[in-house]
N, C-alpha and C positions, 0 to 999 in steps of 0.2 A: 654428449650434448651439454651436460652439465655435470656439478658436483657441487652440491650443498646441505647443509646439517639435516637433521631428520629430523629437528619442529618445522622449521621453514617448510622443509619440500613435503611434507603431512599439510599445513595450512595453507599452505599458494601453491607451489612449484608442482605438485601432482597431476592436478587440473589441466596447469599449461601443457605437462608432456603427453597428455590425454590418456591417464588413468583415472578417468571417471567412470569408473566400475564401480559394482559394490563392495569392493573388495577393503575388510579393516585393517589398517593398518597400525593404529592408535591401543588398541584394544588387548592384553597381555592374555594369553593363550593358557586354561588351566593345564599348566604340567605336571601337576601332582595325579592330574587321573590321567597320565600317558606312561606308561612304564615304558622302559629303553633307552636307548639314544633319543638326543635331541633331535636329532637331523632324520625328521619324521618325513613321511609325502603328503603333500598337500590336496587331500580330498575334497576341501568344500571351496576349489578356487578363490582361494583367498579371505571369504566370508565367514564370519564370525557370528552364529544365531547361537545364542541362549534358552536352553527348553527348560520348562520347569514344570514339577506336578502338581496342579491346583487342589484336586483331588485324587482318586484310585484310578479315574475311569476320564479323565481330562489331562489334557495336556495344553500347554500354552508356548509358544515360539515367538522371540522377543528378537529382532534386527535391527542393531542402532545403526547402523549404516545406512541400509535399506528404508528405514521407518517402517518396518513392519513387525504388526502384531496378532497372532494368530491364536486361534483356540480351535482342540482339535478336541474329539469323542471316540477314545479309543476304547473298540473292540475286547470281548474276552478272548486272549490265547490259551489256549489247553496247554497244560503241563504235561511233560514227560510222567511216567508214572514209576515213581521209588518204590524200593520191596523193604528197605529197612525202615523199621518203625520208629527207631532210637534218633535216628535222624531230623524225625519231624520233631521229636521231643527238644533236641537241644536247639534248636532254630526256632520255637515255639518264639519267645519272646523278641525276634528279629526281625521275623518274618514281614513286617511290615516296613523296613524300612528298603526306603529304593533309591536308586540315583542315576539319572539319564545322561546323556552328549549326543553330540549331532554328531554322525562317522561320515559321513558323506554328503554333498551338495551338488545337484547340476540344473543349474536354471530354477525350474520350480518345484522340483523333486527333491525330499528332505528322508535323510534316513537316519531314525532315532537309534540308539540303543539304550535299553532301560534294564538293570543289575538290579536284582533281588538278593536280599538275605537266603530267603526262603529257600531258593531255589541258584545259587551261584551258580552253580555248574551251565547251567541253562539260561541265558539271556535273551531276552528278547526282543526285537528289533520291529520298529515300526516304516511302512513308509508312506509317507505322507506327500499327497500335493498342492501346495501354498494356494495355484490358482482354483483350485476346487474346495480349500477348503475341510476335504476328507482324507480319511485314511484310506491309502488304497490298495496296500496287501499289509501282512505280517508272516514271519516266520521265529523259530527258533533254533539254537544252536546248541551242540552236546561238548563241553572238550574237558580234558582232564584235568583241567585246573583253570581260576578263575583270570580273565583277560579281557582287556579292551582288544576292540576287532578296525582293522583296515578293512575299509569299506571302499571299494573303488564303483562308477556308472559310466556306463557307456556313452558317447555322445547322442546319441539319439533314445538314448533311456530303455531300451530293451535288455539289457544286462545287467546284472549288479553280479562282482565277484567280491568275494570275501575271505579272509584269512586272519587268524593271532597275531595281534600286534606281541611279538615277544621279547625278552629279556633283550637276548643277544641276536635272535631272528635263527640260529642256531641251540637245538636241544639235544639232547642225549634220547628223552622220553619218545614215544611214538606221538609226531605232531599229527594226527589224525583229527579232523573237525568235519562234525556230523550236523548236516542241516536236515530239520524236522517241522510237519506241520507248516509248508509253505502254502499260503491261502492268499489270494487275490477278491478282494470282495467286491468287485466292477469287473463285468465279462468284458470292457472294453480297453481294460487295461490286462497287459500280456507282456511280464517282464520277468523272465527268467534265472533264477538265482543258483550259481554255482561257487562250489571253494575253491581256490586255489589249492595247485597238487600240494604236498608239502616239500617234493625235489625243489618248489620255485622258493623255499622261504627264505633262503638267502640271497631270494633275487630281490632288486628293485625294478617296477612296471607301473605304467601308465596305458592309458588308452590314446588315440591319437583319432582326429575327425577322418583324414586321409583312409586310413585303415578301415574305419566304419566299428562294426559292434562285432565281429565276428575274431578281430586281432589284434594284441596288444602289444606292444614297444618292453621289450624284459632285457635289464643292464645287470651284466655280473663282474666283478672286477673292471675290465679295461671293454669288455664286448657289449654291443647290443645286438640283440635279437626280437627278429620279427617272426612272435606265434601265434597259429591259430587255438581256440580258445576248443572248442570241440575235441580237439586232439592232443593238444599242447605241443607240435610239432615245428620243428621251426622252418618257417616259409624264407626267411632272408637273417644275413648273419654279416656282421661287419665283427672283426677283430684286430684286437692291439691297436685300441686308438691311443694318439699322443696325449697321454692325459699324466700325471705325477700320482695320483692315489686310484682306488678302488670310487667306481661307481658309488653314490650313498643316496642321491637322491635325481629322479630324473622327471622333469615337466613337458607336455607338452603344449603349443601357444593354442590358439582359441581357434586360431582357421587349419591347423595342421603342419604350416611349412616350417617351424622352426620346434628345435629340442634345445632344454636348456638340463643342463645333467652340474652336481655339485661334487666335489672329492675330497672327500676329510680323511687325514689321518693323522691318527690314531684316532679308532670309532668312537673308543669309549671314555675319550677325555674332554674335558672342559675348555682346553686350550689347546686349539689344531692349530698341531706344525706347518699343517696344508691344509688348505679351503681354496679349492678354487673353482669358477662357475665358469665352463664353456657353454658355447651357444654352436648348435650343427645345425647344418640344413638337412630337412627328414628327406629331400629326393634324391641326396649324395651323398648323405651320412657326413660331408666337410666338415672339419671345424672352423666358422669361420671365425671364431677371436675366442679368446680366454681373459677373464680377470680374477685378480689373485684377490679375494677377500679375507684375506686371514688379518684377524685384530684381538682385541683383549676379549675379555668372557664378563659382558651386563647379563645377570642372570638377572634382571628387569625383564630386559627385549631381546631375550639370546630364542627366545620358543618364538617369536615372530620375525626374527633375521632370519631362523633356520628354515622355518615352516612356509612362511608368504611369502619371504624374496630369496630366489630372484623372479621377478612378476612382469608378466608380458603385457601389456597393454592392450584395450580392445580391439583395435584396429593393427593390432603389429608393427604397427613404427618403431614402437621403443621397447627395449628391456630397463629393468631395472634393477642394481645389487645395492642391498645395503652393506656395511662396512662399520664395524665398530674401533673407533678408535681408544686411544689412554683417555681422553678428558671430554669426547665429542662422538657423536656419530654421524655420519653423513651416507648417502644417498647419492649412487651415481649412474644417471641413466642414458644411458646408449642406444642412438637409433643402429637401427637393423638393416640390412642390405638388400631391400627388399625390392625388386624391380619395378613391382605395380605401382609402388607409388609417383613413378613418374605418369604426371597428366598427359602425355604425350603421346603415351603406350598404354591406351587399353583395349581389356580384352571382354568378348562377349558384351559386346555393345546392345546386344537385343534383349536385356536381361531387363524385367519387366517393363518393357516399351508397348505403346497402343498398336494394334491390332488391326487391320483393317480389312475385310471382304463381301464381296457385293451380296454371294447367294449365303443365307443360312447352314448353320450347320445340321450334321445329317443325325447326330445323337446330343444326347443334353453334354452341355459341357460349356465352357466360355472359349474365346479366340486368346485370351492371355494364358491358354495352356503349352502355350507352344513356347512360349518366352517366359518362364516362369521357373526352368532350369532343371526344372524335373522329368524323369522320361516314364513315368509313368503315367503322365498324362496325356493323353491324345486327342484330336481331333480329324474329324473327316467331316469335308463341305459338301452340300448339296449342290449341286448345278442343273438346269435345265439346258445347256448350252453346250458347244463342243470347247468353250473355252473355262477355265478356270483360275483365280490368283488371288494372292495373301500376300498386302501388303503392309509393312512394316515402319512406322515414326523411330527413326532414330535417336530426336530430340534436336539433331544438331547437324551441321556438315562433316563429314568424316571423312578421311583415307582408306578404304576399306583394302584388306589385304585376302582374306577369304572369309567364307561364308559356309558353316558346316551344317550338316540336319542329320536328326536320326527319326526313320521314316518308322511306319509301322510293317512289323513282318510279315500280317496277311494282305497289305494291302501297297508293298511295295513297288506293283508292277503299275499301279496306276498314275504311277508322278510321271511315268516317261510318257514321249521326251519333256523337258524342263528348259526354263529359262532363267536367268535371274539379270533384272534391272535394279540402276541405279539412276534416283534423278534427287535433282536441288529443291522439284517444284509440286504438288501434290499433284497437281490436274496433267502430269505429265508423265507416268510412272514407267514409261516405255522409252524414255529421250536416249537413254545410255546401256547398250547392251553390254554388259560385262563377263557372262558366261551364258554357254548352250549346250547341253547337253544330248546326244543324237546318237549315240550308240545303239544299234539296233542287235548287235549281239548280246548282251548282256547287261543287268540288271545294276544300277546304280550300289556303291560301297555303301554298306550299314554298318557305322555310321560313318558319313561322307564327309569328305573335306574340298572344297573347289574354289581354285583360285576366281579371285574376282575385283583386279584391280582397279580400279572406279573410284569417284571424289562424290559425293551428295548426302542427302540424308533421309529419302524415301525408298528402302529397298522392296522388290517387289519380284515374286516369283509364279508363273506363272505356266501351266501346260494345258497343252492345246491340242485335239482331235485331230489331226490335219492330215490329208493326204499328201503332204507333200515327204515328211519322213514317215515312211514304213519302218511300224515296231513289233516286232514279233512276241513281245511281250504286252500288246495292248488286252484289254479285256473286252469280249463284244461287245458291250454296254456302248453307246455314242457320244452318250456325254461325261461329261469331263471332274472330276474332282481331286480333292488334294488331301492325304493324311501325312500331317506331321508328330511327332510326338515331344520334342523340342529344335528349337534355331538359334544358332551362335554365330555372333558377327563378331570379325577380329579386323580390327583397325584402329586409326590414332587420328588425334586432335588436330583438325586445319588451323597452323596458328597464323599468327597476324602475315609474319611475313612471305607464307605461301599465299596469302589472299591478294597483298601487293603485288608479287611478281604474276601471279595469274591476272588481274588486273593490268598491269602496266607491258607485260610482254604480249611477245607472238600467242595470239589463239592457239595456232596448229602445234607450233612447238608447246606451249605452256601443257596444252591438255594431253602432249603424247607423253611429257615429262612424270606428269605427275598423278595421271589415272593408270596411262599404261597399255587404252586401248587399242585392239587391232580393229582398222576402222573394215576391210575389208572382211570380218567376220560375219556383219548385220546385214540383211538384206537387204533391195532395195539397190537404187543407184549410188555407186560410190562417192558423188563428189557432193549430191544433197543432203544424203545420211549421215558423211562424215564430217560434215560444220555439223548437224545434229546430234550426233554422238557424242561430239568434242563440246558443248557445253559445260560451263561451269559458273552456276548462278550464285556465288559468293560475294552478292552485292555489287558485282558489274556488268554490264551489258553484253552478253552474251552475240556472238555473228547472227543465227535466224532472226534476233528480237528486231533487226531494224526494218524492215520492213512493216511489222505490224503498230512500231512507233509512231512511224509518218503518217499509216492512217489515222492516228487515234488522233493525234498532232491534225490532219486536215479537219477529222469528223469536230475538231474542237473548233475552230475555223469556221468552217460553216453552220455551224449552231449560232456560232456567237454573230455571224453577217446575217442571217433568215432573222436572228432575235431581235439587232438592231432597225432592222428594214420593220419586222412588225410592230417595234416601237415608234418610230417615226411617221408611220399612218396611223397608227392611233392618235396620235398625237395633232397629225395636221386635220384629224375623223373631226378630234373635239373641241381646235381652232376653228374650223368652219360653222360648225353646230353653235358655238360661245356667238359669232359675229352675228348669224342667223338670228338668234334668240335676243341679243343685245339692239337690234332694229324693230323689230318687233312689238320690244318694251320703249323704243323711243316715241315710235308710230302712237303706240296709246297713249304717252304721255302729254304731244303735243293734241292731239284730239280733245281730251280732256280739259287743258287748258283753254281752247279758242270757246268752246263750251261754256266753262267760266267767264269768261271776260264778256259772253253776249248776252243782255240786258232780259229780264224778262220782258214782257210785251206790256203787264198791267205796269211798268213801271210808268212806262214815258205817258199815261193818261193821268198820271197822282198832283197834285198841287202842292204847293209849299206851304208850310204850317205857319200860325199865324207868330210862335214865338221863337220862328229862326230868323237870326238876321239875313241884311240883302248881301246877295253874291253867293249866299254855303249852296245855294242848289247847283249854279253854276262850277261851283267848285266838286 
């Protein structure tokens, strides 16, 4: 994807190819406390935390990446107990002095080791959790001489394996390492700590998610192997891959589907004639590319070229190698061949989507157990009714290809028989049958996969009490209920231009194109069901809708002529009433007047005054 220097692609270019992890890059790796080879494994996925002792009985965790600052209150560990006395005499004056490192990191899980004078032989190892704050086991180790420890966790943090980080990883001496005084101080925490054999010490190993806690990924020369951890036994084995050197360092990506594995040689030199990083795919062992990073030797940034990259990104898009040049170092990162990332193609569509069913459930739990991807969660619904269903938001309109469940195993025989619908519309969950299940010999596959070609985005499944298919696995009970323990939906993205041709094409052909249904599977009459079946509400008007358009179309019609009609008697109500009242007021006005104008009666007997002139009376 690119190729640019490693200040740039540290201060911009990281971000863009989305390694926005915590992972440090900047930060120079203390090599002076790693004995061995450079081309170490990378334990603390890429993160860089600083521990330091404040006191005897404190501990402080510094993350410049991260921004995280921690202070922890660590526990007394009991010491092995010595028989020589001379012993404690010449460590008398030492004994105080300690020096810790973080050996391993996974999410919020930190495991210290802290090196005593006092006691070399014997190191002590804390582990600590960021989000709690506490420490929350320790243990100690016995080995015959003093070493820093590879400290590997499992993905889900129930393991911790451990072994001597050694010289050559090869000894003459008996590599025997003795774990002692393993203590868990929270009953809720249960993480089990084993060593590695010492047949493995010239192996290279990682954990892998795919695998889980119970096996790890073990590269020896050109082979990988897949062991379980209990036994050390190896479950799957690919050999003589196309590789130029010995296995020396092997990663796994964050969701499991990719290995990135390094090959140096000569081990134990400064300047590899060979380095080179493949990338495999973990479900075909493939290699799908190789790049050849051999450059000059910055013993600046040779402990973070060897150690952090090559670094997967969080989402698996991209890898990334670094590469040290004569004058420059650059950074070049390669997207990944990864299928999911096309929009177009996804899978488990029901992965945390809302929930939807009418009756309560019949134990405590929520309805987002079922889509939440886990199978140990379950649910069983209450029903009063011979009917029962759980319907499902998909968010969106989809292609759906199938539809799988894994049922619960004492309560398997109650899904049959089943249905599963698909509609566009919520108030409609039944428009589009896409699977039916009626087998009355035998019980539904756990876990099941059923085709269910169909376009919408309300899926909805549904069983029903009925007389009409006899199940010889029904239970007496009458009414009706559902346990699921999870639902995966597999389909892809309606894009624009299947919305147009369903749109602008034939109904009958567009919907048998591209859902797939057999219209003669649903019940009911064939030619009413199957314009009802063949809906596909993607923003166009659908064959049933016209009918219920015209009415709404009339009922708008005659609202708006009853509303006009009551407007216009009101109107001529309070024209008549205005003229009424407006005579009324005339009638009194003239009344009033003719009143006015008519004389009182003492006037016409009054005489005229002696100092008005003649004519004003007449006037």
């Amino acid at each position: 994807v690119q190729s640019v220097t490693y200040s740039k692609w540290i201060k911009h270019y990281k971000d863009i190819s989305g390694f926005n992890d915590f992972a440090d890059f900047s930060t120079c790796r203390e090599s002076r406390l790693r004995h061995g080879i450079l081309v170490k494994p990378d334990t603390t996925n890429g993160s860089y935390i600083i521990p330091s002792l404040k006191i005897r009985s404190e501990l402080q965790l510094i993350e410049k990446q991260g921004w995280y600052v921690g202070n922890f209150k660590l526990p007394k560990v009991p010491s092995p107990d010595f028989q020589d006395p001379h012993w404690f005499r010449r460590s008398h004056y030492n004994r105080h002095r300690r020096e810790c490192s973080v050996v391993a990191v996974c999410d919020n899980l930190v495991v210290i080791q802290v090196n005593t004078n006092r006691y070399y032989l014997s190191p002590r190892f804390y582990i600590l959790d960021r989000e709690r704050g506490e420490v929350v086991g320790h243990f100690l180790t016995f080995y015959h001489c003093r070493r820093w420890y590879e400290c590997y966790i499992s993905p889900n943090k129930n393991v911790i394996l451990l072994r001597p980080d050694n010289l050559t990883r090869i000894v003459s001496l008996p590599d025997n390492c003795l774990l002692e005084n393993v203590t868990m101080e929270t009953d809720d925490v249960n993480i089990n700590v084993q060593v590695i054999p010492p047949t493995l010490r010239s192996h290279v190993l990682t954990f892998n998610r795919h695998l889980g806690d119970h096996s790890v990924l073990v590269a020896f020369h050109t082979n990988i192997d897949v062991k379980q951890i209990a036994t050390w036994e190896t479950v799957q084995s690919v050999q003589n891959l196309d590789l130029p050197a010995s296995i020396q360092q092997i990663k796994s990506s964050p969701s499991g589907d990719f290995i990135a594995v390094r090959c140096v040689q000569p081990v134990h030199s400064k300047e590899y004639n060979v380095n080179m990083v493949a990338v495999l795919s973990f479900h075909t062992f493939n290699i799908l590319f190789k790049v050849d990073a051999r450059g000059c030797y910055w013993p600046v940034s040779e402990v973070v070229n060897l150690q952090v990259f090559p670094h997967f990104s969080p989402s698996e898009s991209s890898i990334a190698i670094m590469k040290n040049g004569t004058y420059n170092r650059k950074v070049m990162t390669f997207k990944l061949p990864i299928a999911q990332l096309n929009l177009q193609c996804l899978y488990n569509l029901a992965r945390n989507r809302s929930v939807y069913a009418i009756f309560p459930l019949l134990r405590s739990g929520s309805l987002s157990d079922v889509t939440d991807g886990a199978e140990q969660t379950c649910i069983i619904t209450f029903s009063t009714e011979n009917k029962a269903f759980i319907r499902i938001d998909l968010g969106q309109v989809y292609t759906i290809r199938n539809v799988s469940f894994v049922f619960r195993q004492d309560h398997i025989h109650r899904i049959t028989p089943f249905r599963i619908y698909l509609s566009s519309q919520f108030l409609s969950p039944e428009s589009n049958l896409c699977y039916r299940y009626t087998d009355t010999t035998q019980l539904p596959p756990q876990p099941g996969t059923f085709p269910c070609p169909a376009t919408g985005r309300y899926l909805s499944i549904t069983s029903t009490r009925d007389d009409d298919i006899p199940s010889a696995w029904r239970p007496d009970e009458e009414f009706a209920t559902m346990s699921f323990c999870d639902i995966s939906v597999e389909g892809t993205v309606v894009t624009t231009e299947s919305v147009v041709t369903m749109v602008t094409g034939s109904t009958s052909s567009t919907a048998s194109t591209i859902s797939g249904i057999d219209t003669s599977s649903s019940t009911g009459s064939s030619s009413g069901n199957g314009n009802q079946q063949q809906r596909l509400l993607l923003g166009a008007e659908s064959v049933g809708t016209g009918p219920i358009v015209a009415i709404i179309l009339i009922s708008l019609c005659l609202i708006a002529v009853f509303g006009l009609i009551a407007y216009l008697g009101m109107s001529t109500k309070s024209i008549i009433q205005k003229s009424e009242t407006e005579g009324i007021q005339n009638q009194d006005k003239t009344g009033t007047k003719a009143n006015k104008q008519k004389p009182p009666p003492y006037e016409k007997k009054r005489t005229p005054d002696m100092g008005v002139r003649p004519g004003a009376q007449e006037e």
